[in-house]
N, C-alpha and C positions, 0 to 999 in steps of 0.2 A: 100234566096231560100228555099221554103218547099218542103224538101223530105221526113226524114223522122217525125215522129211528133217533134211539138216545145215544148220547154221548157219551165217552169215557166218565167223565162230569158227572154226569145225573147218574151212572152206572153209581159212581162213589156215592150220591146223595142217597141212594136207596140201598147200599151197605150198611150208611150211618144210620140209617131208620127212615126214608122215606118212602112214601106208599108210589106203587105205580099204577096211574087211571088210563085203560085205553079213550083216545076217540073216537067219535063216531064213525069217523073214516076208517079208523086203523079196524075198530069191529067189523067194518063193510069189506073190508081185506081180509078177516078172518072168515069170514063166511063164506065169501065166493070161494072158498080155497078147498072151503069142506066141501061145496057145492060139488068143485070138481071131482075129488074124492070119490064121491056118492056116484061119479056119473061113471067113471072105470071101473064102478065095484058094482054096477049093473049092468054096464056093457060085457062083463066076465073078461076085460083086457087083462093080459098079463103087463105086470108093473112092477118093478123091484120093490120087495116094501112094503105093498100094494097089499099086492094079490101072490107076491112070492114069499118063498122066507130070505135070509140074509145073510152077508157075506158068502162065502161060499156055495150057500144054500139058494144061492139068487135062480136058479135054472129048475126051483120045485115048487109050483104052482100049488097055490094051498085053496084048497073050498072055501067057496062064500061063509060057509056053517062054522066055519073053524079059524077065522081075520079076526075076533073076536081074542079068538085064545090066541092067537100070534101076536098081537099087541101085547097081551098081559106076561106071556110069557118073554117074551123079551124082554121086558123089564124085567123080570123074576130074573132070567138067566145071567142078563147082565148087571146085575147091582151083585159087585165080588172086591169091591172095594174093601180096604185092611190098613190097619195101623190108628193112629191118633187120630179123633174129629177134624176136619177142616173148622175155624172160627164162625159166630154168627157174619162178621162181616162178608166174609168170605164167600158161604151159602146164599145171605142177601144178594150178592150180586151176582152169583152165577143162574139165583132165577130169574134176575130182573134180565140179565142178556136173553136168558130163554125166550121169557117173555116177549122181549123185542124181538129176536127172530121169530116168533109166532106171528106179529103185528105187521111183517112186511106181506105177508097176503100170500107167499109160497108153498105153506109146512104143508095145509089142508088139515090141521088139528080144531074139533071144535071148540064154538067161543066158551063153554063150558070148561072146557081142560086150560085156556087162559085165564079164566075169569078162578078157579081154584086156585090158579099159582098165586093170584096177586090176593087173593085172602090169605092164601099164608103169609104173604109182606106185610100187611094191612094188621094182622093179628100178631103180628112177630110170634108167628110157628113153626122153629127151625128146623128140619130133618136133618137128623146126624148122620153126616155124609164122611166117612173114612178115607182120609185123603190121600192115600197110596195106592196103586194098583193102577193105575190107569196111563196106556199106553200114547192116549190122542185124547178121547171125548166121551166115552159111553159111561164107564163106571160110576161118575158125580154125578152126572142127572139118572141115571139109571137108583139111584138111593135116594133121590128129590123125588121121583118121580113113585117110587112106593109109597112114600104117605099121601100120596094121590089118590091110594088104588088101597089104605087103609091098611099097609103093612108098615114093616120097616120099623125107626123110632126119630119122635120126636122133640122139642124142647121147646117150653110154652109158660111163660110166668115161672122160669127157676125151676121148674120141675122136669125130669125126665121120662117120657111116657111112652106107651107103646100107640101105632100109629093110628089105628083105631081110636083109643083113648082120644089120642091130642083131636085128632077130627070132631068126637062127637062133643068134644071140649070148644072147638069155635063154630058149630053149628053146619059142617061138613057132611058130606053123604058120602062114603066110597064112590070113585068112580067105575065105571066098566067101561074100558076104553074099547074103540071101533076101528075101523081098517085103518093101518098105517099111523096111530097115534102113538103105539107103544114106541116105532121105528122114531120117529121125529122127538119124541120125550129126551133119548139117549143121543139124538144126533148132533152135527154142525160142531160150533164150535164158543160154544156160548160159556163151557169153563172155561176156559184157555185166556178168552175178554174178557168175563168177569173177575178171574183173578188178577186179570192185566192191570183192570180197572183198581182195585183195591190196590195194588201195588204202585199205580203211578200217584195216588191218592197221598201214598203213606211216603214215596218218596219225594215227592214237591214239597212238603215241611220238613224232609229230613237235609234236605237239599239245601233250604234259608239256614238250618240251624249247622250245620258243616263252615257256612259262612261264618256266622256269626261267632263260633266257638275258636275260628281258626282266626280269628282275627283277636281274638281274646289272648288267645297261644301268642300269636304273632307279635305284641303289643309285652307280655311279660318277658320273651325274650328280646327285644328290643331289635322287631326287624328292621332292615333298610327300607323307607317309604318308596323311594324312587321303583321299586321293582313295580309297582303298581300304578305306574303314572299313565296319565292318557293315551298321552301321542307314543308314549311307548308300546303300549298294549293295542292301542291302533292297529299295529304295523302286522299282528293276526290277525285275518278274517274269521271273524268267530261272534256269535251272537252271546252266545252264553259267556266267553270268556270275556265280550264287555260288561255285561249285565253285573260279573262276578265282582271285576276291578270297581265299578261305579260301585259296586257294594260295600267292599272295602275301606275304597275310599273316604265312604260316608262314617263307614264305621269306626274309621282310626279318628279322625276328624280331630283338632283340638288336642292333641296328644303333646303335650308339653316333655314327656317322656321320651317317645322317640325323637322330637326334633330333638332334646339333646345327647339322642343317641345320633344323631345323623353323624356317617363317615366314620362309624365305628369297626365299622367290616367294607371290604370293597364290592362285596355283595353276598347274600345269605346263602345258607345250605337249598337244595332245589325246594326240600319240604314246606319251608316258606316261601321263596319267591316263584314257586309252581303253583300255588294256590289258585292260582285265575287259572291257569292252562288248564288241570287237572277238574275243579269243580265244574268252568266253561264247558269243557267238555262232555261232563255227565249231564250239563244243563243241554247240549245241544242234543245228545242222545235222547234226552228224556224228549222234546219236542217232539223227534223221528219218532218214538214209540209211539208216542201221546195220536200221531200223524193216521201210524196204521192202526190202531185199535181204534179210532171210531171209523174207518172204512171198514175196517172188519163188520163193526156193531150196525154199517149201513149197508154190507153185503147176506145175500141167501147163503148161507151156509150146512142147508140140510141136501140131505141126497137120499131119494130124487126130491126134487123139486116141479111143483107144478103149475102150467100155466094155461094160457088160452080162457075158456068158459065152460058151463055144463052141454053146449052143443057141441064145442069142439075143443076137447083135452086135450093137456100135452102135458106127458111125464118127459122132467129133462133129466133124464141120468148124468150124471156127471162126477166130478171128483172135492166137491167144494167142501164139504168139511175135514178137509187135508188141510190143517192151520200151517202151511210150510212159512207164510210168510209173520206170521203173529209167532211163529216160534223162533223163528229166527231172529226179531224184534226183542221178546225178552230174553234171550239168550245174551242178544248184546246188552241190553238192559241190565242185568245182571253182573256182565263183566264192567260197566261203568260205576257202579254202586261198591264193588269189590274195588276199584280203582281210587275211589272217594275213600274206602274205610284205609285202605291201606295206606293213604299218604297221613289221614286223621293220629295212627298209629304210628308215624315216625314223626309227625308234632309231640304226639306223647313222649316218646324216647328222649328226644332235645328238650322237653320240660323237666323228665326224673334225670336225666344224665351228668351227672354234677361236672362230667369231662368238656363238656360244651355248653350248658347251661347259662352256667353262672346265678346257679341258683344252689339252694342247700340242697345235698346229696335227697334225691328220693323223694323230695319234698315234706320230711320226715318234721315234724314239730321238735323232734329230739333224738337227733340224729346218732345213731350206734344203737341204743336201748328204744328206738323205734324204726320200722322199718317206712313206716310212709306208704309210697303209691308204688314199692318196686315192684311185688307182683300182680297188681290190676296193670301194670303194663304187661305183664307174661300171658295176663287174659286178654289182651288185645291183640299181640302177637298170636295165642291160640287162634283166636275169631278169625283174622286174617288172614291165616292157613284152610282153616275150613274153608272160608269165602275163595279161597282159589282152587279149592279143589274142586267146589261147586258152581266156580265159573266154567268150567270144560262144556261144551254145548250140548247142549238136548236135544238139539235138531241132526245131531249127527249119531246119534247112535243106534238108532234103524229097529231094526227085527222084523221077524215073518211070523205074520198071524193068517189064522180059519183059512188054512190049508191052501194055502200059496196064493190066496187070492189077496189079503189085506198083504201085499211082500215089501209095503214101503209106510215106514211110520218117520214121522218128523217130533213126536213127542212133543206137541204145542203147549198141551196139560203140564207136563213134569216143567219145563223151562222155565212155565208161571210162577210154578212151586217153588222152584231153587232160587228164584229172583227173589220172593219174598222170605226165603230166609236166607238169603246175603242182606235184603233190609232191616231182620232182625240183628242179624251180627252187627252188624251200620249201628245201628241205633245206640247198643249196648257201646260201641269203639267208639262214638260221639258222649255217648254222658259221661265214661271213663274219664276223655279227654279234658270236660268241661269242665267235671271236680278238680282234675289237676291243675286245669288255669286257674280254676279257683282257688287254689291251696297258693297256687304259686302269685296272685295278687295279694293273698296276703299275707305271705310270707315276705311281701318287698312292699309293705306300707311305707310311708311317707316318701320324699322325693318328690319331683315334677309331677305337678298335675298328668291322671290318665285320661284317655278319650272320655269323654260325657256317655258316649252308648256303652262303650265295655264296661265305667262306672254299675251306668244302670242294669247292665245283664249282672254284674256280677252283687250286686244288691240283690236281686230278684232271686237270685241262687239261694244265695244267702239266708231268705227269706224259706228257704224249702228244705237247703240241706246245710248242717253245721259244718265248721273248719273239723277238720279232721288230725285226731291226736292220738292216733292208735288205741283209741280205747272202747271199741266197738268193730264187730264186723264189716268189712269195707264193703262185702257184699251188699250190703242192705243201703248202706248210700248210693251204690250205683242205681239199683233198683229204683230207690226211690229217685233218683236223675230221672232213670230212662223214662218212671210215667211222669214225672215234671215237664220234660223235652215233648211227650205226647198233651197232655192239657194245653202245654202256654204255646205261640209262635212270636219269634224274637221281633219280630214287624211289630209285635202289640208292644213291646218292652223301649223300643226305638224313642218315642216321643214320649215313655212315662216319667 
């Protein structure tokens, strides 16, 4: 039930498939809001939005007779979106932020045009929404918001339909949107959070399993424990980087293997004894993120914004769906996820690297007349190149839109984007990594009892992907990793 705003959290739970129900309160918000609406579009006040047109156009007072067509056409004019669909998860959540910024009682949209969006949640009916093009905020609901209005296309039980179609498929009318609803449909800043949201979703499991996998690594090449001891890892103040070591800790646990590796090195290459610093790290970023995308999902982010009652209106102009500070957020977000894949990637090197291993070259079953893991490491290497070129910020790269009046963009939208494919790269440079611990545990069967958890991870593997002997595509074992790492979290594998 939505009352008061929802949370990064519940943004994810309604990606995955949950329905969003306002209440009674939040509907009593939606009305008074149209109320005021109603009361500037009888008064004949001019109001950005309103009773004007947009962007530049803000200074041309449009007729009562024609606020009708200025909704519809804004949506028309701005859905210019291009390239690949955004995912169903993706689309769930950037209506369900819509929908919450509807529910704080600002937009002035009627309960009508919330009560639509959430039957499309409720019916999982997706609008294919083109996930390129968009500078800030208008484009993706601007393409949500035509199969509102019976255009566009949409996706509904496996099928692809036109929008009309998918509407009279779950018992929809076209809407006709009224003063200022087309303006609010496209506004704020409700993709920028919902794809935050699907991102910080997707990277809190990718986050335990970065642990769990590098502990696995850490354990075949038989790191030094001491690097991860308490009162040493104390001596940073870091929440995430104790969370990380206490992780570890648990995980190496019973390791008869490295104690009798202990004092073998006088201390390890950084790529294993940085594991706390570097995942802590991503872990304290992700909390920051986590921080501002539900202030966001609890601030007004349409413009204008209205307050007061139907006796006394107040349009508040202002700048607030400028996401300067949610772009900024995943822009770092993004370089912490690039920072996690890229150490993941030099674990992998010291697994295939026969020069510091000390393990068989490549991890090859049959070494010369099999190549092994040498080039799903050069696909790691690849992913980790991208993921740096795709960390460079999205908040800084500006441009001047609708004739010198839009003269400053923060690109909040695009940064969400780039975050969530450095988590696909992530994901792919983790299951890489995983098969390789996997090959390389058993490739060094017998000997000292291993930790009991890495035991069970790598049974669980085992159970999903076979040892690998050059005799099948390695692409298709990654694959199959990446959706295994997606289905299971190594929390559930811990006490199996």
């Amino acid at each position: 039930m939505l009352d008061g705003a929802l949370t990064w959290r519940q943004i994810g739970a309604v990606a995955q498939g949950a329905d969003v129900v306002l209440s009674p309160a939040a509907c009593g918000r939606v009305r008074a809001a149209r109320e005021i609406v109603e009361s500037i579009v009888a008064a004949g006040a001019r109001a950005y939005g309103i009773t004007t047109g947009v962007g530049a156009l803000c200074d041309v007072v449009v007729d009562r007779g024609s606020l009708a067509r200025l909704s519809r056409n804004i949506v028309m004019s701005h859905a210019v979106g291009v390239g690949t669909p955004l995912g169903t998860p993706e689309t769930r959540a950037i209506i369900a932020a819509a929908i919450n910024q509807f529910s704080l009682g600002h937009s002035g949209v009627r309960l009508e045009v919330v009560d639509a969006l959430a039957t499309l949640l409720r019916r999982d009916c997706i609008p294919e929404v083109p996930a390129d093009g968009s500078v800030g905020y208008l484009t993706h609901m601007a393409h949500i918001a035509l199969l509102l209005l019976g255009a566009g296309t949409a996706h509904l039980a496996g099928k692809r339909l036109a929008g009309a179609e998918a509407l009279r498929a779950i018992g929809l009318a076209p809407l006709v949107l009224e003063a200022k609803e087309g303006l609010s449909l496209v506004n704020g800043t409700p993709c920028a959070s919902g794809l935050a949201a699907v991102a910080l979703l997707r990277a809190e499991r990718l986050l335990d399993w970065a642990d769990a996998i590098a502990a696995l690594t850490f354990e075949n090449l038989r790191g030094q424990l001491p690097a991860f001891d308490a009162e040493a890892l104390a001596l940073r103040r870091s929440p995430g980087l104790a969370k990380v070591g206490e992780g570890l800790r648990s995980a190496l646990a019973g390791s008869a293997r490295l104690a009798d590796s202990a004092g073998l090195r006088t201390q390890d290459a950084l790529s294993l004894r940085a594991i706390p610093h570097v995942h802590g790290a991503a872990r304290d970023v992700f909390e920051f993120v986590a921080a501002v995308v539900d202030r966001e999902l609890e601030s007004v982010t349409d413009n204008p914004a209205v307050s007061g009652g139907r006796s006394a209106p107040r349009v508040l102009a202002e700048a607030h769906a400028v996401g300067a500070g949610i772009g900024l957020a995943m822009d770092t977000f993004g370089t912490a996820a690039a920072q996690v894949a890229a150490l993941s990637e030099r674990r992998l090197d010291r697994l295939v690297n026969p020069l510091v291993s000390g393990l068989p070259a490549f991890l090859a079953a049959d070494a010369g007349a099999a190549s092994g893991f040498m080039i799903a490491q050069y696909t790691a290497v690849s992913l980790t190149a991208e993921n740096r070129r795709l960390a460079a910020p999205a908040s800084l790269d500006g441009g001047v839109t609708s004739a010198l009046q839009e003269d400053f963009l923060c690109h909040a939208t695009p940064a969400a984007l780039k975050a969530l494919k450095i988590l696909d790269n992530l994901e792919i440079i983790l299951a890489i990594e995983l098969l390789a611990a996997g090959q390389a545990w058993d490739l060094t069967g017998g000997g000292p009892a291993r930790a009991p958890r890495n035991e069970r991870l790598h049974r669980a593997l085992r159970a999903a992907v076979d040892f690998y002997r050059d005799d099948r595509p390695l692409a298709d074992d990654i694959e199959r990793t990446r959706t295994w790492l997606r289905a299971v979290h190594p929390l559930d594998l811990a006490g199996s």
